[in-house]
Backbone bond lengths (Angstrom), bond angles and torsions (degrees), N, CA, C in turn:
res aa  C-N    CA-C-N  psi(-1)  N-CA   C-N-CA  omega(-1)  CA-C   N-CA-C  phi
1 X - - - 1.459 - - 1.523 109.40 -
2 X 1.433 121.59 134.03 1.219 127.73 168.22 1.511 118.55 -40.91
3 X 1.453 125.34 153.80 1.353 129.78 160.31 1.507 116.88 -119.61
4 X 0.946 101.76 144.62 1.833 97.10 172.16 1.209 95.10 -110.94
5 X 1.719 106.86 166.32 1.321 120.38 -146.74 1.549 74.41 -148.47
6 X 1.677 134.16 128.48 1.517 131.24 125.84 1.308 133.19 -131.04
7 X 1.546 107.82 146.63 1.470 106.50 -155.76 1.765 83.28 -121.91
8 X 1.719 79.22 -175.82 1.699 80.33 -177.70 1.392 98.88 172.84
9 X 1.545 98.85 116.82 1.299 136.09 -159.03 1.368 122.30 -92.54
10 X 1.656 150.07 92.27 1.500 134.50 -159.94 1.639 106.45 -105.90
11 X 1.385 114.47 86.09 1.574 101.53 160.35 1.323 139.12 -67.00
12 X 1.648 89.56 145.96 1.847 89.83 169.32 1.434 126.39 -17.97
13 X 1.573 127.46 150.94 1.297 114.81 167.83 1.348 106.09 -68.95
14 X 1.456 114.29 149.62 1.442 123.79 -159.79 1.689 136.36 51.15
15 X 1.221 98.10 18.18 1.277 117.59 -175.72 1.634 128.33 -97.33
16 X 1.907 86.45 -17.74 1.677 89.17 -175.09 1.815 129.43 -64.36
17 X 1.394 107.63 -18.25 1.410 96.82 -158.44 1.593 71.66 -93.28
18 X 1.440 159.47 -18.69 1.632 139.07 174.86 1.298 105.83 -47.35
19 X 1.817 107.89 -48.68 1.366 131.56 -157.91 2.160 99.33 -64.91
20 X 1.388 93.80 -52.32 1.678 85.19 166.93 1.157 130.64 -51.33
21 X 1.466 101.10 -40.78 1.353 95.18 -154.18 1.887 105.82 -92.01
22 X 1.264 121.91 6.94 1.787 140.60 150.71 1.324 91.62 -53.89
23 X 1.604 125.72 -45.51 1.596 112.58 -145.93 1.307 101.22 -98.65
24 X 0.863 119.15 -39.15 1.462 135.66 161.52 1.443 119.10 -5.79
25 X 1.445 104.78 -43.87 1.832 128.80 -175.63 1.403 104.57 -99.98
26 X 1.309 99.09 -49.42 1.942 99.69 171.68 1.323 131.61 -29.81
27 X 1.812 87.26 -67.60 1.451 107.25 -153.23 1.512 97.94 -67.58
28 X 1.197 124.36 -17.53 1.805 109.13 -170.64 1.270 86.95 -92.63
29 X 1.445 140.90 -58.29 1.561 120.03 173.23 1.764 114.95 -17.07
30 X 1.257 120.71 -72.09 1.286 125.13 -168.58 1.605 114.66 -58.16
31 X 1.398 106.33 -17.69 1.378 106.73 175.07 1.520 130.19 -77.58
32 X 1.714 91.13 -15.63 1.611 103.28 -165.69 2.007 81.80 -108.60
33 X 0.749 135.75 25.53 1.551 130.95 -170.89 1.666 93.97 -109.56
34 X 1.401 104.60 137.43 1.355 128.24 -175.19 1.789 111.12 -50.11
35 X 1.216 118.58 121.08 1.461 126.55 -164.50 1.370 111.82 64.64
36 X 1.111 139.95 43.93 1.313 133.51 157.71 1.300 102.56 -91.00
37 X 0.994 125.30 154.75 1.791 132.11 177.04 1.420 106.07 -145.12
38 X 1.209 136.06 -5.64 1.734 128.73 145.94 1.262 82.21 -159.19
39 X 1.955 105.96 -178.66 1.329 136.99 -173.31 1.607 104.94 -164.57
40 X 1.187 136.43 121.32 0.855 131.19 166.66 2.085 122.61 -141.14
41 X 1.458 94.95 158.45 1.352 81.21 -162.09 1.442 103.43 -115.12
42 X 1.463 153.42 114.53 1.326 135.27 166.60 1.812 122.28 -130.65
43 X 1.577 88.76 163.33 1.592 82.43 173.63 1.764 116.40 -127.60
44 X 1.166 97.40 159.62 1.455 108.07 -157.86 2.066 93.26 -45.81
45 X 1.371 122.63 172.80 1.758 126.86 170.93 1.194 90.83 -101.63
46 X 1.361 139.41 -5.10 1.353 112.49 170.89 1.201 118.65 -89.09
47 X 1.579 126.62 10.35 1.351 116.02 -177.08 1.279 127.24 76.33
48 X 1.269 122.10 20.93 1.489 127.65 -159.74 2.078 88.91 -103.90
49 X 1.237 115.65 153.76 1.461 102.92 -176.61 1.323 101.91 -98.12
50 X 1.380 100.88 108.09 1.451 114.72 171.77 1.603 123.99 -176.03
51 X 1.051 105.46 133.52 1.512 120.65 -165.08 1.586 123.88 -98.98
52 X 0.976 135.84 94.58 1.664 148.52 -163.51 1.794 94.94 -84.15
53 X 1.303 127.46 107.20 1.354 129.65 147.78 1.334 137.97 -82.33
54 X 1.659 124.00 95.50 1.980 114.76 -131.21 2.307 61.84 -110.63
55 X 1.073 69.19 129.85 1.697 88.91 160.77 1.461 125.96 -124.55
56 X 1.431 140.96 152.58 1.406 134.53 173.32 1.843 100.33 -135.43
57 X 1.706 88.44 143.77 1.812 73.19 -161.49 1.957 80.44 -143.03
58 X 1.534 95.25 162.14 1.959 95.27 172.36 1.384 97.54 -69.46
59 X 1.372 114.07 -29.30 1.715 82.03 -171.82 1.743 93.45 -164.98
60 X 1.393 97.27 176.53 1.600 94.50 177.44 1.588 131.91 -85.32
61 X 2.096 113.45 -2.83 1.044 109.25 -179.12 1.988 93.50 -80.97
62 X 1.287 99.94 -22.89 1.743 100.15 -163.39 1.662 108.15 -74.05
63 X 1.492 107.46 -25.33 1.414 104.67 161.47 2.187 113.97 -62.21
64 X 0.982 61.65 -68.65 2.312 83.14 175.98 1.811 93.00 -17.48
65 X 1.668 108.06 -66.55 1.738 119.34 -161.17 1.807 90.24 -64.08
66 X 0.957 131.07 -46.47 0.923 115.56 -171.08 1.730 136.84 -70.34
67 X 1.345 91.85 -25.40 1.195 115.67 159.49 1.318 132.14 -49.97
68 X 1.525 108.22 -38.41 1.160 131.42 -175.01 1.947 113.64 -80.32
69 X 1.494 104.75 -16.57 1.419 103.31 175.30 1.410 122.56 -112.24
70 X 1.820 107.41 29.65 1.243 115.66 164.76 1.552 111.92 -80.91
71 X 1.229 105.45 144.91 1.624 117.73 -168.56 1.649 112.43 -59.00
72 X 1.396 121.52 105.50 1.696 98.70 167.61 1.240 140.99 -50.61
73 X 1.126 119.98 2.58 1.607 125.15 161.46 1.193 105.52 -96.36
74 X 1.860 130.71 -47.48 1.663 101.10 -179.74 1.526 115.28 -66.95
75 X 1.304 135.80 -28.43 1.478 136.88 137.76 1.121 115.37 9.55
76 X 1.670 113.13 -81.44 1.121 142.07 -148.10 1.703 95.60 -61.48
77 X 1.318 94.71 -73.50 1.856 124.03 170.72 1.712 110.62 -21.95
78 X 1.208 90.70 -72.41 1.863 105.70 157.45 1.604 93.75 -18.77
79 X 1.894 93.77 -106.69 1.304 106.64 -179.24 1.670 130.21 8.49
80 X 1.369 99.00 -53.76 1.451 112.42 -143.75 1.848 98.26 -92.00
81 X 1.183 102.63 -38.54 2.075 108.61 158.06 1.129 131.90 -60.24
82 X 1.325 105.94 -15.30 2.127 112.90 -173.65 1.398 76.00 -103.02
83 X 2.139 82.83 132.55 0.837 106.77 146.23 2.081 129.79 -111.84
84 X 1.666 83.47 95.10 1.497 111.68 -153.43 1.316 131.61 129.58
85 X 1.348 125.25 154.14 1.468 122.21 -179.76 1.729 104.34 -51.37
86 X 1.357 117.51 155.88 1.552 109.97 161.63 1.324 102.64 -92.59
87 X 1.217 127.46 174.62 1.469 159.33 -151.93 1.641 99.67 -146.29
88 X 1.505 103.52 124.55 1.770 115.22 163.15 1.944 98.07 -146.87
89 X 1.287 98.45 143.49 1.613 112.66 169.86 1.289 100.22 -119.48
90 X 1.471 110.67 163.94 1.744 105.69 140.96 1.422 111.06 -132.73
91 X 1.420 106.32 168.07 1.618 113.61 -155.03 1.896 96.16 -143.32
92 X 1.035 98.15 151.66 1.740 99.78 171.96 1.547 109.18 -113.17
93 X 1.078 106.98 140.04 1.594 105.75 174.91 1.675 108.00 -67.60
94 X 1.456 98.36 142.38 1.874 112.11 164.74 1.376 120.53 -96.02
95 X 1.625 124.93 147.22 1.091 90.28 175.45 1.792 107.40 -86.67
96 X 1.700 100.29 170.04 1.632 104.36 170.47 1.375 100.43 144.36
């Protein structure tokens, strides 16, 4: 059964469109990465700077590997725009 994966990213004030544009390169990496089954990237309509990464994956070790072949400098880059640790869960869909 699929897992979803969401994270959620708060940049600096004035920081968000840097903060996109890191993900920008990412997010299609993670899409083409083994067991991914969507990727998507959004930000809140209220304008608040912050970036929600809703992922769907076969499973949670195939999220984990993938994780692992993000670049340590775009990482870093990441890093350096939040203002704050980011936050990711994962959740399984129910049916209903």
């Amino acid at each position: 059964m699929s897992i979803l994966r969401v994270n959620e990213f708060v940049a600096f004030p004035g920081k968000l469109d840097d903060l996109l544009e890191c993900f920008q390169t990412i997010v299609p990496m993670i899409r083409m990465s083994d067991g991914c089954e969507s990727c998507e990237m959004l930000v809140p309509a209220n304008g608040k700077e912050k970036v929600v990464i809703l992922e769907q994956w076969r499973d949670m070790k195939a999220h984990q590997a993938a994780a692992r072949n993000i670049n340590g400098s775009d990482f870093k880059r990441i890093v350096s725009l939040l203002d704050g640790a980011p936050s990711g869960k994962y959740y399984t869909p129910t049916a209903g």
